[in-house]
C-alpha positions as CSV (number, residue, x, y, z in Angstrom):
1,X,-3.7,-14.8,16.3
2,X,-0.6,-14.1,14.1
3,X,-1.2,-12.7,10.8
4,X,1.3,-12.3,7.6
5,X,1.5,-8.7,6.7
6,X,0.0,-7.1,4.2
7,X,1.7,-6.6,0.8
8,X,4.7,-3.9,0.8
9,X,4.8,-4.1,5.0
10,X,8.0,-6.7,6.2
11,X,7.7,-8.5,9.1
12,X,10.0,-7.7,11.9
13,X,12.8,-10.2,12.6
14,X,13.6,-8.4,16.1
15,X,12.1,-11.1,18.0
16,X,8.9,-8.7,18.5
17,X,5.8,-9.2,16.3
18,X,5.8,-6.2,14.4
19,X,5.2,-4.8,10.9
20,X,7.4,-2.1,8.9
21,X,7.1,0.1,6.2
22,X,8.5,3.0,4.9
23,X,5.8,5.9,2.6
24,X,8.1,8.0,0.8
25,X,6.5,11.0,-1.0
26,X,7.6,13.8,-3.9
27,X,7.3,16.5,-2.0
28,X,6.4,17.9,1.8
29,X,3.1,18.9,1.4
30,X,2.1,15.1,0.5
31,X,3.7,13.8,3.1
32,X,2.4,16.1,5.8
33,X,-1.5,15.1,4.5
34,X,-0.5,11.3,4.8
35,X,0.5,12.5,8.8
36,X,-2.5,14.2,9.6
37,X,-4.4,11.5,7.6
38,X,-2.9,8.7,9.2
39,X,-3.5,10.5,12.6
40,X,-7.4,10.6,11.7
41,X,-7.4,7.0,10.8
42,X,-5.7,6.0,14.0
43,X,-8.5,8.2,15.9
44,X,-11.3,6.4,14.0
45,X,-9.8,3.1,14.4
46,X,-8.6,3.0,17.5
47,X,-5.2,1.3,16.1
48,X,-2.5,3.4,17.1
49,X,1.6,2.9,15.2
50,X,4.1,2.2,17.5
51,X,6.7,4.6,16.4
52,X,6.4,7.2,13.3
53,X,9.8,8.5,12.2
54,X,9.8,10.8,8.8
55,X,12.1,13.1,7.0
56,X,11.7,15.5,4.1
57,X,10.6,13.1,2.2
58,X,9.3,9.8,3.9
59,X,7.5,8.1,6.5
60,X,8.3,4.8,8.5
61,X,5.7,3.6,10.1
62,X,5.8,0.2,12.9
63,X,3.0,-1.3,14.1
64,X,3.4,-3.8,16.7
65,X,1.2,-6.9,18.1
66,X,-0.1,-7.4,21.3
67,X,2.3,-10.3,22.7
68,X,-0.9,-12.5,24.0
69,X,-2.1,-11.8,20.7
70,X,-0.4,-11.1,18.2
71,X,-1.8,-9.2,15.0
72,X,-5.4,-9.2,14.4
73,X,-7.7,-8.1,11.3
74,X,-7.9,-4.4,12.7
75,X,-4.2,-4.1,12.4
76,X,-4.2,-5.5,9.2
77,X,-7.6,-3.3,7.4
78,X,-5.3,-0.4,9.1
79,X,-2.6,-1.2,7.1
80,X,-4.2,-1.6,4.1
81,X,-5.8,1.9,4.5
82,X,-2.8,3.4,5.3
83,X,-1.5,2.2,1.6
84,X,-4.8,3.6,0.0
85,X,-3.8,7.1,1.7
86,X,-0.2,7.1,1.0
87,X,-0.9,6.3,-2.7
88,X,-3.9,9.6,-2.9
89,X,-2.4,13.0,-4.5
């Protein structure tokens, strides 16, 4: 089951199924508690990024679909919690 993604996350057009987006954040600290947040949330979930890249002041996060799948609700309500915790101070 494909899904569209969520608002703010673009679809990939890399012939994979996969969502983007990029957190940016003021400062270091913020973006450090949306890592180690996003790293409970993965644990608790059980949905896991496929790549992480950040700077100074950002965080690009990918999250792929299963090919025989392709994304499914717990992908998405991931998503969708990773914008709550990018947006918390």
């Amino acid at each position: 089951m494909s899904m569209t993604p969520p608002e703010g996350w673009a679809a990939s057009n890399t012939g994979t199924a996969a969502w983007f987006k990029r957190f940016e954040f003021s400062d270091y600290a913020r973006l450090r508690r949306f890592l180690d947040d996003l790293a409970a949330l993965a644990e608790e979930t059980g949905v896991h990024p496929d790549n992480i890249g950040f700077g100074r002041d950002y965080v690009n996060v990918t999250l792929e679909a299963p090919a025989e799948t392709g994304h499914d609700s717990r992908q998405g309500d991931f998503a969708q919690r990773l914008d709550r915790l990018s947006e918390q101070g």
